[in-house]
C-alpha positions in Angstrom: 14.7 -17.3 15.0 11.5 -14.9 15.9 11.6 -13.5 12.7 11.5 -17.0 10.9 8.9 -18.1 13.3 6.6 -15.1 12.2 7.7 -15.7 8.7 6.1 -19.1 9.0 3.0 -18.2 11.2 2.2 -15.5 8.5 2.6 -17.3 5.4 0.9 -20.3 7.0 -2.0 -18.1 7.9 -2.4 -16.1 4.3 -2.5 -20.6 2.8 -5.0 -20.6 5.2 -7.1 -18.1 4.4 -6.6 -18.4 0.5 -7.9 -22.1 0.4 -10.9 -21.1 2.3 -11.8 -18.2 0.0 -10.4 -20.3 -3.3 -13.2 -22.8 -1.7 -15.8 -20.3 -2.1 -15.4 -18.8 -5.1 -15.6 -20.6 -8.2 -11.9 -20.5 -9.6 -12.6 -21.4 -13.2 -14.9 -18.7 -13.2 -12.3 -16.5 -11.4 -9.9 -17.2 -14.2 -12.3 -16.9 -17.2 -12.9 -13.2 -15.9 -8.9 -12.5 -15.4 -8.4 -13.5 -19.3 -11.8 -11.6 -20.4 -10.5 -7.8 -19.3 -10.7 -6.0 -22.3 -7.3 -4.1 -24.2 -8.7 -1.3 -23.4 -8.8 -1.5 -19.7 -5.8 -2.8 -19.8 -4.3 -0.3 -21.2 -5.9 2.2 -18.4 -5.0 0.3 -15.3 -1.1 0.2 -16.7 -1.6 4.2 -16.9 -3.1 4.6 -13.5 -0.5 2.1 -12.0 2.2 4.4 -13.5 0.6 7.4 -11.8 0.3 5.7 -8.6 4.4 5.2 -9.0 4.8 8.9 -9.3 2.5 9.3 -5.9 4.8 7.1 -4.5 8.0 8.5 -5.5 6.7 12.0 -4.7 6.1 10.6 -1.3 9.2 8.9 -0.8 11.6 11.7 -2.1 9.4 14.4 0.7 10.4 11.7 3.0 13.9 11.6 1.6 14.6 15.2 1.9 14.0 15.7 5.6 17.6 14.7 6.3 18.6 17.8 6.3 21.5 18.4 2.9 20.8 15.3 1.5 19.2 16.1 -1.9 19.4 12.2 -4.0 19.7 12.4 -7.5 16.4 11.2 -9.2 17.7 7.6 -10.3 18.7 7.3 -6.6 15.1 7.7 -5.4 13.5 6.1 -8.2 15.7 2.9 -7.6 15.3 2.7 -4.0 11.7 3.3 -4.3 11.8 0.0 -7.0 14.2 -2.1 -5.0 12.4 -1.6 -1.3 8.9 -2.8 -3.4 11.0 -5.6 -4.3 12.4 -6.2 -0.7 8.9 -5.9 0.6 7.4 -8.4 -1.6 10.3 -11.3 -1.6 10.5 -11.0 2.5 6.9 -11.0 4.1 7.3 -8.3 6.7 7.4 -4.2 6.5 11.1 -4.8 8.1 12.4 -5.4 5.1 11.8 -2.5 3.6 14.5 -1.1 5.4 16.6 -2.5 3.2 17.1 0.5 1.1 19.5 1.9 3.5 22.3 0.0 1.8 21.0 1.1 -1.6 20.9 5.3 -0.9 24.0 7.5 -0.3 23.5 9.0 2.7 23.8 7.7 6.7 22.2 4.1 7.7 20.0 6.4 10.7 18.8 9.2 8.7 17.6 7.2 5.8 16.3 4.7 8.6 14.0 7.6 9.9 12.6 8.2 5.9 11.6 5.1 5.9 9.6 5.1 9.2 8.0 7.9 8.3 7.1 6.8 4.7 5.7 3.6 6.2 3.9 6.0 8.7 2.5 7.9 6.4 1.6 5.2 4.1 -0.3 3.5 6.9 -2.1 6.5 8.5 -3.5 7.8 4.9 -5.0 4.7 4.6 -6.4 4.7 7.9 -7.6 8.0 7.6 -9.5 7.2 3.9 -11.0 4.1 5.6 -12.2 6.2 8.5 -14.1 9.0 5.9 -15.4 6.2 4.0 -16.6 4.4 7.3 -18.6 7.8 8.4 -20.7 6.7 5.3 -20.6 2.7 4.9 -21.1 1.7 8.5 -24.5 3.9 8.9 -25.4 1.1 10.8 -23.5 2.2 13.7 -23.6 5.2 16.2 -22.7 8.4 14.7 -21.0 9.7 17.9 -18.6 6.7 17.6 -17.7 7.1 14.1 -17.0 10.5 14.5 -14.6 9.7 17.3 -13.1 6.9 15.1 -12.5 9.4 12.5 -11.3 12.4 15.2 -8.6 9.9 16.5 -7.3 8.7 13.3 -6.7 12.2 11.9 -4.9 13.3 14.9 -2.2 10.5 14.7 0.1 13.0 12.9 0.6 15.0 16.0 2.5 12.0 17.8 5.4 13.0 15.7 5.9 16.0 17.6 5.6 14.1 20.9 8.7 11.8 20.1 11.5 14.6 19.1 10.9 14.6 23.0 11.3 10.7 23.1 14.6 11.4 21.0 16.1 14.8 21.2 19.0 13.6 19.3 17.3 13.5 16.4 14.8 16.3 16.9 15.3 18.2 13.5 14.3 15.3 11.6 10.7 14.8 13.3 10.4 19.2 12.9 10.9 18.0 9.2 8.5 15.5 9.6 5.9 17.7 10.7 6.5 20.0 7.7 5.6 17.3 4.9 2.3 15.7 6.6 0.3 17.9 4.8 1.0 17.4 1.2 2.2 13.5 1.4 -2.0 13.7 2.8 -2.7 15.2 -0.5 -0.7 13.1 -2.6 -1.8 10.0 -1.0 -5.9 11.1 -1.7 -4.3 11.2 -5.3 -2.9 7.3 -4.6 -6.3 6.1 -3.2 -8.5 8.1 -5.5 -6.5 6.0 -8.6 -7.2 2.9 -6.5 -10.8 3.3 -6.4 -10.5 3.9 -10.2 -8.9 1.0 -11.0 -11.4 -1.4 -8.7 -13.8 0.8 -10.5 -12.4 0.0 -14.3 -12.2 -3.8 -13.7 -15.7 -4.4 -12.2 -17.0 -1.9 -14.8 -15.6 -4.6 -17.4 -18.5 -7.1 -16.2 -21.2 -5.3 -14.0 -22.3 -2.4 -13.3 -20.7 -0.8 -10.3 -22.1 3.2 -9.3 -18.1 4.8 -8.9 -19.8 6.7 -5.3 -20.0 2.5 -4.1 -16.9 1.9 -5.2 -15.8 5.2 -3.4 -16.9 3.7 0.4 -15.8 0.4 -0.4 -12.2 0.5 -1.9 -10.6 2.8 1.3 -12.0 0.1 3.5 -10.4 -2.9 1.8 -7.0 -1.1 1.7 -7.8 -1.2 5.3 -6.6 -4.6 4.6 -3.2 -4.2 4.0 -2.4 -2.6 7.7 -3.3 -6.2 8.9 0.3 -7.6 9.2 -0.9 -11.0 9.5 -0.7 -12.2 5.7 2.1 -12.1 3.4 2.0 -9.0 1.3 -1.8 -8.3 2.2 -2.8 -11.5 0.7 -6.2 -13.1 1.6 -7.1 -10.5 3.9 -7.6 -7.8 1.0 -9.4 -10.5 -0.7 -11.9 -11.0 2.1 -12.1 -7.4 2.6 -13.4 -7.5 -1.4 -15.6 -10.1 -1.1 -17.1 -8.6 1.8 -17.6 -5.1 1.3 -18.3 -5.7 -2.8 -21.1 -8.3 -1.8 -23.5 -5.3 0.1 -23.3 -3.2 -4.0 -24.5 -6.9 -5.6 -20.8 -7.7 -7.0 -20.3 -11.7 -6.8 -17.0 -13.2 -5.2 -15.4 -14.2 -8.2 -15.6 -10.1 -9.9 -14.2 -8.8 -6.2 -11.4 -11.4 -6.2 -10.8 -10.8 -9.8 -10.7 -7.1 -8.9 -8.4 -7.4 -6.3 -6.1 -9.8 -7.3 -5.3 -7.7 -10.6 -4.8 -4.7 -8.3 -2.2 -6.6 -6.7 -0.3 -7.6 -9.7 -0.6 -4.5 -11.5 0.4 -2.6 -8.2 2.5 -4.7 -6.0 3.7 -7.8 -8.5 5.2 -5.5 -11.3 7.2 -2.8 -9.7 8.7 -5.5 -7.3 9.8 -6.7 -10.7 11.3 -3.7 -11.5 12.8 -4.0 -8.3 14.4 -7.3 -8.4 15.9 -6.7 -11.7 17.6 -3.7 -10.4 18.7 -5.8 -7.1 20.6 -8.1 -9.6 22.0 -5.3 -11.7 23.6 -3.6 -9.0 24.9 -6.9 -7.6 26.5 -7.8 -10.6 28.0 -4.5 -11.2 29.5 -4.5 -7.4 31.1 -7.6 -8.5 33.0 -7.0 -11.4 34.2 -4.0 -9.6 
């Protein structure tokens, strides 16, 4: 009952905020610049969404492999990867990502605890990029405070080794956790570096956008999707756009335009992937 009550206050708050921004903007517009992206940028943001993919099975396989002996076979990870973008897209909520215990071949616990941490990770990189980039947008503010905003963020990671205290029982796993901070860090500046490029590509279409702007914006409205208060990020990365684009000169309608085909390409299209392999392995459990 709690979590349908959430369900509803969430997707009741992204109509909200989608009508007020859909009010603002000039949705004709909006749609003329969707249809005007050239082939050719197409063409790059499918490329860089297919590298982001390998950032993100590179991160989830790191996370898979501190269960100690568990090894998956590629197609393992690579579907489980698909199938838990599917499960976080169709039920609004990061719980539902832990649905890819039932797909994976190892215990319901350990695979439990990759998950955590992937969603930890995922979470804290962004934080961390949004923190840089805020030592250099928000000038505005005290130096002293940004710096401390930036100190705390980047020491996070260390909790991990305060909780194999919390649970002894599963000590080895957050030792493991420790081990792979470093490079998921470095694979995830890879995943928000081909962000920025792909904000970059689509308001390059139409305007002119300098790629250091683009650089202290985007990190900030990924910022958006740690905001669990819209369904898959939806509205609040959109006001984040509008926002942050508006101080480099780029109207609503380019930063919605921007964003929303971030989302599909990103989000919309691997959870397709995932679905599709969701019904597959139903079907197949069937007939057998």
């Amino acid at each position: 009952m709690k979590k349908t009550v959430f369900t509803i206050i969430k997707l009741s708050i992204t109509a909200i905020i989608l009508f007020f921004i859909f009010r603002r903007i000039d949705l004709s517009q909006t749609i003329r610049l969707i249809t005007g992206i050239s082939a050719k940028t197409i063409l790059l943001l499918l490329l860089t969404a297919v590298l982001k993919q390998v950032t993100q099975f590179v991160n989830w396989n790191f996370c898979l492999r501190i269960n100690d002996g568990y090894r998956p076979e590629v197609s393992e990870t690579l579907n489980s990867m698909f199938i838990g973008s599917a499960l976080r897209f169709l039920i609004p909520g990061g719980h539902a990502t832990y649905g890819k215990v039932y797909y994976l071949n190892y215990s319901k616990i350990g695979t439990a605890i990759s998950i955590t941490m992937e969603k930890f990770m995922l979470t804290w990189s962004v934080l961390l990029f949004g923190a840089i980039a805020t030592m250099f947008y928000f000038t505005r503010f005290s130096l002293i405070l940004r710096i401390v905003i930036l100190t705390v963020v980047a020491i996070i990671p260390l909790l991990l080794s305060k909780v194999r205290f919390v649970f002894p029982k599963y000590s080895g796993y957050f030792d493991n956790c420790l081990n792979i901070v470093p490079v998921m860090t470095i694979v995830q500046a890879v995943y928000v570096s081909l962000t920025v490029l792909q904000y970059y590509m689509i308001i390059n279409n139409f305007v002119c956008l300098p790629f250091t702007a683009a650089l202290l914006a985007v990190p900030l409205i990924l910022t958006a999707n740690t905001i669990p208060i819209t369904y898959s990020g939806l509205g609040m990365r959109e006001s984040f756009s509008i926002y942050m684009l508006s101080n480099f000169g780029i109207s609503p309608e380019i930063a919605v335009t921007a964003s929303l085909l971030v989302f599909m390409i990103n989000a919309v299209i691997p959870a397709i992937i995932g679905i599709i392999l969701i019904l597959t392995s139903s079907i197949a459990a069937k007939k057998k």
